[in-house]
N, C-alpha and C positions, 0 to 999 in steps of 0.2 A: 504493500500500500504506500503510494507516494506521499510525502510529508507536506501539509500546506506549509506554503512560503510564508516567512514572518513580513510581518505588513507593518506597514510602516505608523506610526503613534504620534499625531500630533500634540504640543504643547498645552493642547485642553482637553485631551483623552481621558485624564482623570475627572474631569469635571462633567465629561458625557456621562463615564457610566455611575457618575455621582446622581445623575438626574436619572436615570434608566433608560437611558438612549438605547434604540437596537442599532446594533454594530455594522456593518458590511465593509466589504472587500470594493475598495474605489480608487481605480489606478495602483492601484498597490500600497494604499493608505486605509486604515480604518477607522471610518467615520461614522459619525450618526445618520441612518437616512431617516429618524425622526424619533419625537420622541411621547410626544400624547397625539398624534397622527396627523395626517396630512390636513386635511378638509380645515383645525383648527387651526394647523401654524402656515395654512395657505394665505387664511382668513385674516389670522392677526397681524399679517402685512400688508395686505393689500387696503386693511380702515384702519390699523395700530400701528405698531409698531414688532417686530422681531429680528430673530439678531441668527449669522450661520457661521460654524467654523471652517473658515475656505483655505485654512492654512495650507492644502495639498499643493496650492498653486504656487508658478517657481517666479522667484524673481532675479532677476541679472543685473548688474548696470553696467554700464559701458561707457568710458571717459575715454578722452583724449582728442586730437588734432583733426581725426578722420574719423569722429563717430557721425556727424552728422551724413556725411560721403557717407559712409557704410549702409547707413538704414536709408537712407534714398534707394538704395540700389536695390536693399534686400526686400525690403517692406512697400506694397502698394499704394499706400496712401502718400500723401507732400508732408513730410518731418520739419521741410524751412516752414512749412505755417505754424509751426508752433511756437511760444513764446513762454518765458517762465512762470510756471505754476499751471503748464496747460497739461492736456492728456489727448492723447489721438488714439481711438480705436483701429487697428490694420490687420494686414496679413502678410505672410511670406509665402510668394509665390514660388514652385518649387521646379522649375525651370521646363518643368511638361506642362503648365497649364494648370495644375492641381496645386494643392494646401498645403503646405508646411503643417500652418499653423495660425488661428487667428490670436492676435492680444493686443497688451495696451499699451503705450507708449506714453511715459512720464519725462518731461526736459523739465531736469531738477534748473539749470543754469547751462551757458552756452557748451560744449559738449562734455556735456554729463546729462544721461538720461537713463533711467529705470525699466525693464520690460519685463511685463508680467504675463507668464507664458500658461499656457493647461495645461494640471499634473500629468497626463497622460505623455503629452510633447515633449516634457523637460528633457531627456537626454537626449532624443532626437534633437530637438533645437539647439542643444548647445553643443552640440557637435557639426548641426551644419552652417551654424555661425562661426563656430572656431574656424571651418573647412573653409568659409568664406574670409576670414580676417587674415589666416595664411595668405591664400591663395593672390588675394591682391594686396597684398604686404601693408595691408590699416596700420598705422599710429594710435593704438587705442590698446586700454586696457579693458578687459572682459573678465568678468567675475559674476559666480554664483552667489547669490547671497539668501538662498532659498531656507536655511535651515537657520536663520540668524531671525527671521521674521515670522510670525502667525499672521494671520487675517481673518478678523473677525469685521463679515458682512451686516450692518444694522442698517437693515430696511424699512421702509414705511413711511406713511405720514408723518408719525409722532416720531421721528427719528432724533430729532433736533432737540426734542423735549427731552427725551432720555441720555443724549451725549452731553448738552451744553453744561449740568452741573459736573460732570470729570473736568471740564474744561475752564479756563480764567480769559476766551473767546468765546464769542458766538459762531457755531460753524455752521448755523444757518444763512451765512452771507456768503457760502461757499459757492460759485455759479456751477453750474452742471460742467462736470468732467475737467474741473479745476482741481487740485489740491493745492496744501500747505503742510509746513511741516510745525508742527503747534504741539503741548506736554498736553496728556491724557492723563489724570492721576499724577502729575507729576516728572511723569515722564516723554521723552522724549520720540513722537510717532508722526505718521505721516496719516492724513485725513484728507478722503478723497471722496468727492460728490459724484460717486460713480456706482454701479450695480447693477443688477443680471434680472431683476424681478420688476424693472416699469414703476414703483411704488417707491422711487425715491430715497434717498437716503443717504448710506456713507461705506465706504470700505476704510477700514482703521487697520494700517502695517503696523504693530507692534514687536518690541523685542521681546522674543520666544519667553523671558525667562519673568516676561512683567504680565503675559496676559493673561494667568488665571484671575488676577486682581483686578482687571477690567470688564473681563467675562463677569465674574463675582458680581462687582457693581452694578452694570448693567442690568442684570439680572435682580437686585434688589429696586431696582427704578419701574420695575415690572417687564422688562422685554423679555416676550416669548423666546425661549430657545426653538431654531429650527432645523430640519435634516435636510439632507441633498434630493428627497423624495418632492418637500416643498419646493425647493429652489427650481427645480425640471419643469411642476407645473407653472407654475410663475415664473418663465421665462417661456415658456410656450405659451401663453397666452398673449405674449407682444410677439410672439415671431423671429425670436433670437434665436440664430443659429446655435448648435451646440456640437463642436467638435467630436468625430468619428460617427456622429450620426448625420445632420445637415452639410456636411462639409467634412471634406478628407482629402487624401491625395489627388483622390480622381476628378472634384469637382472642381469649377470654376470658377473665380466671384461673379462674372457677368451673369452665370444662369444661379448662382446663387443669391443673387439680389442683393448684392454685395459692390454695385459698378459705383457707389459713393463713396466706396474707399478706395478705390482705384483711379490714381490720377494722371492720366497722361501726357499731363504737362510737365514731365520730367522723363527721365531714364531709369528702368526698373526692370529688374528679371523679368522675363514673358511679355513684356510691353508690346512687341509687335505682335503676337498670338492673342493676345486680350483686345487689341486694338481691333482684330481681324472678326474674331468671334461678337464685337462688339455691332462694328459694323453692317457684319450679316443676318446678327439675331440671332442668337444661342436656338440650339434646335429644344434645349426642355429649359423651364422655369421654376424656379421655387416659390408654391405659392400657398395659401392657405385652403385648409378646406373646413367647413363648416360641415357639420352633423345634421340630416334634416331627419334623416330616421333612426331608431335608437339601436346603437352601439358605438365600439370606444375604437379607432385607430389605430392602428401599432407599426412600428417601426416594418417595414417589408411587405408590408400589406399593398394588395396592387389596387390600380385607380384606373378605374374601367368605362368607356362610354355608357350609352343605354341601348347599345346592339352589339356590347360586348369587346369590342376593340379593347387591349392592355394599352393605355397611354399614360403613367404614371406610375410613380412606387410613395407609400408615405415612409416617411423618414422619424419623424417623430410624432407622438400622440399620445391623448390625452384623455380625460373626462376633465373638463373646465370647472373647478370648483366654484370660482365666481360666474360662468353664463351658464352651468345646468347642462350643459351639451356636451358632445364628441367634438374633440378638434383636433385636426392634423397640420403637419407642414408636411410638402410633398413635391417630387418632381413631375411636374408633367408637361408631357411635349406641347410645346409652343402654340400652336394650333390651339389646343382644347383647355389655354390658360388663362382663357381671359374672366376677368371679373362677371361673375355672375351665372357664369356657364353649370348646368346640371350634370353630373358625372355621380359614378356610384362607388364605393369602397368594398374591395368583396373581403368581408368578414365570416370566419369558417364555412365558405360556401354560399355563404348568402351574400348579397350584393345588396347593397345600405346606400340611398341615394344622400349625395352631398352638394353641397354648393360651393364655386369658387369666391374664395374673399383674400381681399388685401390685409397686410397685418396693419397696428394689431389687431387680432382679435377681439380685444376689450370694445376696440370703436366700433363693433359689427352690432350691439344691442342683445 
């Protein structure tokens, strides 16, 4: 019998199963995917406030003369528009048209910036960033800094209500996809108006060894602890991709509805191939689909005309805790994408008519 692989323990691990979190295996981290269930800690983010342990995710920085040269090159999106204390969502194209990896881009000050990668990507990505800083001989220094940091995601409305007394600022003056570096408790951390569930909020980088005392507080302020179960459906109800499911090697920001981070007005891996697919019209699109009859989406489920044609696969899916419905994201071919169009989901054999909709899904009613 083969021995399961030790998994990796984030810095709030004791504090999960202090609450009685169920455990699971996630990228090779064990985290909470929840902990009094989904439906509540969906809920008490999207009208309250709740808070998640996302410490899995890797963060790098990268200094020096040629960082900003490097991530132009590597990363789709324009890096010169940023300015200090901004953040850029992007991706690294990976020289056939397909995904590295999507993340975030932090310019702490002129080249010095932070990137916050998916635990699943980390060692890929930092090996084919290394491969890229040899290979064009960058002036930059490159470092891990993943195991020095926790991240605990506090979402919600009430986000601000619950942070501002750790704080001797208000980080409700934070603009969306800004941060700062401001003491949390005292200490010294990075507070970013940025997040994966639509309901506003903050990601808080902490040093590993300060955030059980943050977690702690928080928690007496009333914020719901939440698991990765929440966090899935509440990013699929805006239509945020989520790596290895909406986006992988194979796919492409153009047909992943991703051409807003993809800037042309510069030089980037795949730039002529993205340009090409752009111009022609990607042959499948990433789009929503909406539940008209009752069942639930799943990842590989196919997405069928109404005389049975295969023109789509769902990618990710849901039961909508906040709209009552089935919702998918899914690819389907060009043709049979457009807003509004009727197509059906075959669900074990049965075929469940659906509707095409733009994200998010929140705005559909």
């Amino acid at each position: 019998m083969m021995e399961k692989p030790n998994l990796i323990k984030t810095a709030l691990y004791k504090k999960h199963l202090e609450l009685g979190a169920k455990m699971v295996d996630y990228s090779g981290f064990e985290m909470p995917v929840s902990y009094d269930g989904l439906i509540a800690e969906h809920t008490s983010v999207r009208e309250d406030v709740g808070m998640f342990d996302v410490s899995h995710m890797g963060e790098f920085t990268l200094r020096g003369e040629d960082a900003l040269t490097l991530l132009q090159n590597i990363t789709s999106n324009d890096v010169s528009n940023l300015s200090d204390g901004k953040i850029q969502y992007s991706c690294i194209p990976n020289g056939k048209g397909g995904i590295v990896d999507d993340l975030l881009i932090y310019r702490i000050s002129e080249g010095d910036y932070m990137l916050v990668v998916n635990a699943s990507n980390m060692v890929k990505d930092w090996a084919f960033i290394t491969h890229k800083i040899k290979d064009g001989e960058y002036k930059v220094m490159f470092e891990n800094k993943s195991d020095e940091f926790a991240l605990i995601a506090l979402q919600g409305p009430n986000a601000t209500d619950a942070l501002s007394p750790l704080m001797t600022i208000n980080p409700g003056e934070l603009a969306y996809y800004t941060f700062i570096s401001a003491e949390i408790l005292g200490v010294e951390c990075i507070v970013s108006a940025t997040g994966y569930t639509g309901a506003g909020g903050y990601e808080l980088y902490i040093p590993s060894e300060h955030s059980g005392r943050v977690w702690s507080k928080l928690l007496e302020n009333n914020v719901t602890p939440c698991g990765l179960a929440a966090r899935d459906t509440l990013r699929m109800e805006m239509g945020f991709c989520l790596y290895g499911n909406d986006i992988d090697e194979t796919t492409n920001s153009i047909e992943a509805g991703l051409g807003w981070i993809t800037k042309f007005s510069k030089d980037f891996t795949d730039k002529g191939l993205l340009e090409k697919i752009k111009a022609e019209g990607p042959s499948r699109r990433m789009k929503g689909l909406k539940m008209l009859g009752r069942g639930i989406p799943r990842k590989g489920y196919q997405v069928i005309t109404q005389s049975g044609e295969v023109v789509g696969e769902v990618t990710s899916g849901t039961m909508s805790p906040t709209l009552g419905y089935g919702i998918g994201m899914a690819y389907i071919n060009s043709e049979f994408s457009k807003k509004g169009n009727k197509l059906s989901v075959r669900i074990r054999n049965k075929d469940i008519e659906a509707e095409v909709v733009k994200f998010p899904f929140l705005n559909q009613g």
